[in-house]
N, C-alpha and C positions, 0 to 999 in steps of 0.2 A: 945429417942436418944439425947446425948448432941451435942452440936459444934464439941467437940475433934472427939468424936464418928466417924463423917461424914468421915473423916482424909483427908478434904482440908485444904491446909497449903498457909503460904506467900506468896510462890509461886504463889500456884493455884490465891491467890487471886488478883495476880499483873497480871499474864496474863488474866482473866477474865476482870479488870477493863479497863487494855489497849486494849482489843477487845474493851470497849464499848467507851473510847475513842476514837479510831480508825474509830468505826461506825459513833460520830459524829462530827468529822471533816471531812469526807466524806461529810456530807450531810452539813455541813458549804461551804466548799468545791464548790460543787456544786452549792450553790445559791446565785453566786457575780452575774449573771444575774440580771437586774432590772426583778422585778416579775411583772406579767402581768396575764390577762384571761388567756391566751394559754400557756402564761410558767407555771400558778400554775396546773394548770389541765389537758393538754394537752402538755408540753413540745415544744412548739412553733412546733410538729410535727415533731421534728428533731431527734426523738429517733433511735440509731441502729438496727436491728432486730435482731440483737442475745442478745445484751443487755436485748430486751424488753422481749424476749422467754425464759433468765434465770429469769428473773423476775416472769416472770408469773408460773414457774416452783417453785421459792420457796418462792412465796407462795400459792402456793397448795399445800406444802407438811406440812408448818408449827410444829408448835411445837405437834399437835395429831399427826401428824406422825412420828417425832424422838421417840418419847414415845411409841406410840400408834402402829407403825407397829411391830417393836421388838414384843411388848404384842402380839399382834393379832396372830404369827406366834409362840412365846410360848403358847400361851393359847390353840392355834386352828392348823390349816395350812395355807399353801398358796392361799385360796382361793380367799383373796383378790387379788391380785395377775390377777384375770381374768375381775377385776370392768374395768381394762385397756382397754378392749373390746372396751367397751359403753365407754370410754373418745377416743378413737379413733374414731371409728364411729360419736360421736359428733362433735369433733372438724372439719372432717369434712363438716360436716353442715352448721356448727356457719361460719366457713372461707367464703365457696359457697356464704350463704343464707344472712347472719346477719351483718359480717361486711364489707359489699359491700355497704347495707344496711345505717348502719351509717356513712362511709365516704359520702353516698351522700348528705344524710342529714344534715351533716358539724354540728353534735352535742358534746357538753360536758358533757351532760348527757347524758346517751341511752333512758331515759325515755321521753326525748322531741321527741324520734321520736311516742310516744306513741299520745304525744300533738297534735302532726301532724295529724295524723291518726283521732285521735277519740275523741280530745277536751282536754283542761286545765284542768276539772278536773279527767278525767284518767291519765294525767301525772303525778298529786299531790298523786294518791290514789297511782300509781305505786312506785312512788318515797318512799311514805310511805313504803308500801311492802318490797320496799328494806331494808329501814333503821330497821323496827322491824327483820327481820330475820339476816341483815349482825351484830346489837347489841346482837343479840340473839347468834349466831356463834362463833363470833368475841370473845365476852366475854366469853365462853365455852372454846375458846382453851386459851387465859390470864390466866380461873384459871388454866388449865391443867399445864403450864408451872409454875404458882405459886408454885405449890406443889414439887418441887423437887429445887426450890428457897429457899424456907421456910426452907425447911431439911438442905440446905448446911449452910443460914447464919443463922439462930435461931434453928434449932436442933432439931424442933418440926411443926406439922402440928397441933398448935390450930389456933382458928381464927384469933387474933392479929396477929401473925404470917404470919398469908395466906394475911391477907389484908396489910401489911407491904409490902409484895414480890409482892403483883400488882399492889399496887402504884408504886415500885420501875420503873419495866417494862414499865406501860404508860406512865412515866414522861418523860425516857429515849428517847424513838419511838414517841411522842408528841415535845419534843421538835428540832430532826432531820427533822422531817415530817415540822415541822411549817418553817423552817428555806427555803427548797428549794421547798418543795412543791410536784409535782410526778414524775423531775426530781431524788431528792434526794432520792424519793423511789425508784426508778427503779435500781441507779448507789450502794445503801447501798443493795439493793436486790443483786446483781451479785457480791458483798464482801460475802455477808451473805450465798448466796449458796455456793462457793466457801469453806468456813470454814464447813459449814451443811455439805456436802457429804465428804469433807476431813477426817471431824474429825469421820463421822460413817465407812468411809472407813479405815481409822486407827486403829478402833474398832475392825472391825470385821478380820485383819489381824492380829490382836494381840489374837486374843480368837481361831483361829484358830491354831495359833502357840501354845495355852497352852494347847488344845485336844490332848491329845496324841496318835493318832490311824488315820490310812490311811482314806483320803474321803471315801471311798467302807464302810469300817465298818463304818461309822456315818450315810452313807444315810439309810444300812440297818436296825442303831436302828432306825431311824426314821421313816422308811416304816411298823417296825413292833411292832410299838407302842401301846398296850394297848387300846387307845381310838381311834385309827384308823393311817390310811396314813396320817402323816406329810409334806409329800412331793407333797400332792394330790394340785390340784391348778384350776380343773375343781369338780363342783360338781352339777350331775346333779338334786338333790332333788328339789319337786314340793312345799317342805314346806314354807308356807307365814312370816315364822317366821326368816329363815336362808338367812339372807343379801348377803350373795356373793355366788351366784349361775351362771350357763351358762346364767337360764333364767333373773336372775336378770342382769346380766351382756350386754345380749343383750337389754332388754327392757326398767328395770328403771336405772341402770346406764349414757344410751344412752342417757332419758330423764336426767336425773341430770345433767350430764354432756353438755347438751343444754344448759340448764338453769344457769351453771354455769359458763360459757363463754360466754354467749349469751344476757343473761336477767339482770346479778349479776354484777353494776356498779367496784367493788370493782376489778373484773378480767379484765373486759371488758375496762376497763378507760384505760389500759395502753394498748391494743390495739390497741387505737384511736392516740398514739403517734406517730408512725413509717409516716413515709410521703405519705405515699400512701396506699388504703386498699388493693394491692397486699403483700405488706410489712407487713401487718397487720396482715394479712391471712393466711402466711408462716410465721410468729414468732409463731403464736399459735402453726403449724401444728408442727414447732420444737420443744415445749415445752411439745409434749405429745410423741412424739419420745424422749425424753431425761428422762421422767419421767419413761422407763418400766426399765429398768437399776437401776434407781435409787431407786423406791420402789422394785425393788427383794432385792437390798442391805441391805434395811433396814429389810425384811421380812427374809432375809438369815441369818442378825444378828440373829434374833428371834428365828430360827431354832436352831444357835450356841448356844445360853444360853439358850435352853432347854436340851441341850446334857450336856452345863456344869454344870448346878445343880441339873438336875434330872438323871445324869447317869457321877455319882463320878465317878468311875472306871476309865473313860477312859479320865478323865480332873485334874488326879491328886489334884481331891479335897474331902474335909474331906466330911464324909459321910451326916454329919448334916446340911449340906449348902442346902442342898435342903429344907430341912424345915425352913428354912430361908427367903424364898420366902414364904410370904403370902398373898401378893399382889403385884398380876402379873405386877398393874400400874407401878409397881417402879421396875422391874426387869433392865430395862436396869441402869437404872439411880444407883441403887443397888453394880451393876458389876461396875459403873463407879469410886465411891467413896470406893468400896471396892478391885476392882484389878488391879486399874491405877496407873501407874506410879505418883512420884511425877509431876506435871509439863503437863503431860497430863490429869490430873483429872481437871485444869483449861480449858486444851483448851477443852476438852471434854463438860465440861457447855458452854462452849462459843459459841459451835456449838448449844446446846441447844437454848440458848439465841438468836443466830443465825434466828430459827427458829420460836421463840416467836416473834422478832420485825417484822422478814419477811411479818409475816400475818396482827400484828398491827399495823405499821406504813400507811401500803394500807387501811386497813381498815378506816382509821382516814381519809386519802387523798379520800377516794370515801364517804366516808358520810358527808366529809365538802363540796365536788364538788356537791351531790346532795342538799345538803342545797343551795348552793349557787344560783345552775344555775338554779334549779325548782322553786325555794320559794322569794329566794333574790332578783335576777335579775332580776323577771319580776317586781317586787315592783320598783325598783332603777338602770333603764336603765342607761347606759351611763357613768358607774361610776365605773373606772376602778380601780381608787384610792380604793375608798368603797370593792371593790370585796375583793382585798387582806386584809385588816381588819378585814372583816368580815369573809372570810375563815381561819383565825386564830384562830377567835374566837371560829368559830365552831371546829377545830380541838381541841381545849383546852374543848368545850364541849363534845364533844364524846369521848374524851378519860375517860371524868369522867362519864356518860354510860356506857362505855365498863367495869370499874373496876367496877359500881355498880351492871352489869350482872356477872361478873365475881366470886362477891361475892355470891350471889345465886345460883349458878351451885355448890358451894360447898356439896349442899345438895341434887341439881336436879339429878348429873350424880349419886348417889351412889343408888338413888331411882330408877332409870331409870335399875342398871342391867347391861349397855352395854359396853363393850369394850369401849376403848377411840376413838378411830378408829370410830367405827358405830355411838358412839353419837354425834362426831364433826359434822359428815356429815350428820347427821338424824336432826340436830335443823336446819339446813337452809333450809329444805323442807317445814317448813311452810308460808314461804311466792312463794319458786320454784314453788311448783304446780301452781299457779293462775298466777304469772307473766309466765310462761312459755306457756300457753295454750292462755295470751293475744297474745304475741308478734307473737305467731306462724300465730295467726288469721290474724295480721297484715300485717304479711310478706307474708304470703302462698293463704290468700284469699282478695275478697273485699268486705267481709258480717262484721259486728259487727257495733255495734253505742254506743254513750256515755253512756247509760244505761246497754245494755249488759258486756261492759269489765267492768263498774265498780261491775257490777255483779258476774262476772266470776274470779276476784279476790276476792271477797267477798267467792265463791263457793271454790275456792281452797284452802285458808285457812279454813273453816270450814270443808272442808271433813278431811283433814290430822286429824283435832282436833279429830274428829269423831275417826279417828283408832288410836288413840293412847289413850291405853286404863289404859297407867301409869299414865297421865294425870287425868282421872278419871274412874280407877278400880272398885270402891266400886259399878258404878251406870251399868256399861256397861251389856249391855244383853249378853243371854247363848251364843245366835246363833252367834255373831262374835268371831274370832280366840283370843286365848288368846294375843296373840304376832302377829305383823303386820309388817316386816321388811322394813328398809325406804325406799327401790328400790320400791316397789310394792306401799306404800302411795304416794309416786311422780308419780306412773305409773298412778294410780286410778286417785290423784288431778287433775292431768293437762290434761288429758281427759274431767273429769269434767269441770274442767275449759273451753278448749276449746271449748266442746258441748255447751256449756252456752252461749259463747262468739258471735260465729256466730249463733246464734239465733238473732241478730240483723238485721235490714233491710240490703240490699246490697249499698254500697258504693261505690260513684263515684272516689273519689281519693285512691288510693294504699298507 
């Protein structure tokens, strides 16, 4: 595919660039504050709660999900659609149990309430956990979003190519992030969602308008599809393979989604902004209320551009379009540069783009916050000057982690098999399982000791490794399932984990 090829024009590419101008003078914008411990990390706790609930909404939807829900819902149905379950049920929890929890505690990190509990160096091992799994994540969805980067400005997905368009990305979310800190992520998040749901919402208005046939006749091709109900969104299969299930949905979702509000500094940090953990508690609980709307949107897209390239007839398209779609990754992105408007094929990336800084600019701001406050600070007490420095520093260093994971996933996802969707959300359970069965220990009982939880995150990453058998196929025995879907390895992990964990003597402090 050349440049021309793509058919973004001047246009597109003025409004593209004035989005990301727009993004960082936002985040300029916001940080004439003098910077401080609690403004770079914390926002002096003056954050709004609805602010902080669009925030933490997009980014959990990030750039696997602008790409990756469309896919899911062409390739497959609606079934993710019910992972919603277990993030309800969670966020429950996390609000009750977790971040009552850390308002008491009066932490920057969530991992020092780990310090509390069970010693310095379960903080240190946790704090790790975080930082391998959110680099591991973080950089998974970088490259996703590289890839339809690379096609619009170089024409091609070879490597130069892909690594050109992730540099571009982290330099952009590194340099807004560095400037105000997790103010500036929160205030560029509530721009970024606003553009993200916009521009899919304009999407999927416009594709409806070019199907030419009453809703009644689209649901019915969908329900009478070849490979099954499109429209299905409960499924009840007991197979350990198929991720979005009822039961995956009540049990390992339930758990992920603990762990992913609860345990995962990157979500949790802007929790700890709002002034009070009642505040706190009702931002999250808004953001999962705001989140089922917004992934059916995206999954309803997915429906639409299965009906428009696999069933011409009734979308007034040439018949040969459907084999045109060879890979499912790029179908939305595909429809974007192939049936958007002048002028909307830019804002259409922009939302994309949108969704790329969403997740990286937080990501940057919670692994330079655990660098600092677990590792730094207990070194260089008192040094408030030093903090901001050195959180800089480390934001300019994980960004160059996150591109150098970024670069590696070019090879990891396509090994892997999985939907965008299932792998974004399947790399961060290698460190979920073990931190989620510590903190539970924490919060829920008064058993575990220095050795046990540095155990039981030891246990919960090595089990996930265990069932993942892409990892290493060649070696694995008859008797495990070929395929282990990631709700069930978080269910498995963090069980282990936790059984491990209170295996410790019982403890006086809570």
């Amino acid at each position: 595919m050349t440049l021309a090829a793509t058919g973004f024009t001047g246009l597109d590419w003025a409004i593209l660039a004035g989005y990301g101008a727009a993004v960082v003078g936002l985040g300029a914008a916001v940080s004439r504050r003098r910077p401080g411990r609690d403004e770079l990390f914390l926002a002096a706790r003056a954050m709004p709660m609805w602010a902080v609930a669009v925030s933490v909404l997009a980014t959990s939807l990030s750039a696997a999900t602008f790409l990756g829900g469309p896919q899911q819902a062409y390739a497959s149905d609606l079934t993710y659609l019910s992972a919603n379950i277990g993030g309800l049920l969670a966020v429950i929890v996390v609000a009750v149990v977790f971040v009552p929890a850390f308002y008491r505690a009066q932490v920057t990190s969530i991992y020092e309430l780990l310090g509390h509990r069970f010693g310095a160096p379960v903080r240190s091992a946790a704090s790790v956990m975080f930082m391998l799994g959110r680099l591991l994540a973080s950089g998974a969805r970088l490259y996703m979003v590289a890839l339809p980067f690379a096609l619009i400005a170089f024409g091609d997905l070879r490597p130069s190519s892909l690594l050109a368009a992730i540099a571009v990305i982290a330099v952009v979310a590194t340099m807004y992030t560095m400037l105000g800190g997790i103010r500036a992520v929160i205030w560029t998040d509530v721009l970024q969602a606003v553009v993200l749901v916009g521009t899919v919402g304009i999407a999927f208005w416009l594709l409806f308008e070019r199907i030419d046939a009453p809703l009644e006749e689209i649901v019915s091709v969908l329900r009478d599809d070849p490979a099954g109900d499109k429209t299905r969104w409960l499924d009840p299969s007991l197979d350990p393979a198929r991720p979005f299930t009822i039961w995956t949905a009540l049990i390992g979702f339930t758990l992920f989604n603990m762990a992913a509000f609860g345990t995962d500094q990157d979500l949790t940090q802007r929790l700890l902004t709002c002034r009070s953990a009642r505040r706190g508690s009702w931002s999250l609980i808004l953001a999962n209320v705001l989140s089922w709307p917004v992934v059916a949107l995206f999954l309803g897209l997915g429906l639409l551009l299965y009906v428009f390239y696999q069933h011409p007839e009734l979308a007034g398209v040439a018949p040969e379009a459907a084999d045109a779609v060879t890979d499912t990754r790029r179908v939305f992105l595909q429809f974007i540069l192939d049936e958007m408007p002048v002028g909307l094929r830019g804002l259409m990336v922009a939302g994309l783009f949108a969704a790329a800084m969403s997740s990286t600019d937080s990501a940057l701001n919670a692994l330079a916050s655990t660098t600092i406050a677990d590792f730094y600070r207990p070194l260089r007490r008192d040094d408030a000057r030093g903090d901001v420095h050195a959180s800089r520093l480390a934001i300019g260093g994980w960004a160059l982690g996150l591109a150098g994971v970024a670069a590696i996933c070019v090879l990891w996802q396509q090994r892997s098999g999985e939907t965008l969707i299932a792998f974004a959300l399947g790399v961060m359970v290698f460190a979920y399982g073990g931190l989620l069965g510590v903190f539970l220990t924490a919060l829920l009982t008064r058993r575990g000791s220095t050795a046990s939880a540095l155990a039981a995150l030891g246990a919960g990453l090595v089990v996930v490794i265990a069932m993942d058998t892409s990892v290493w196929s060649r070696w694995a025995p008859s008797w495990l399932p070929a395929a282990v879907a990631f709700p069930w390895k978080m269910t498995i992990a963090s069980g282990v984990s936790f059984g491990v964990c209170v295996l410790g003597g019982r403890r006086v402090t809570a």
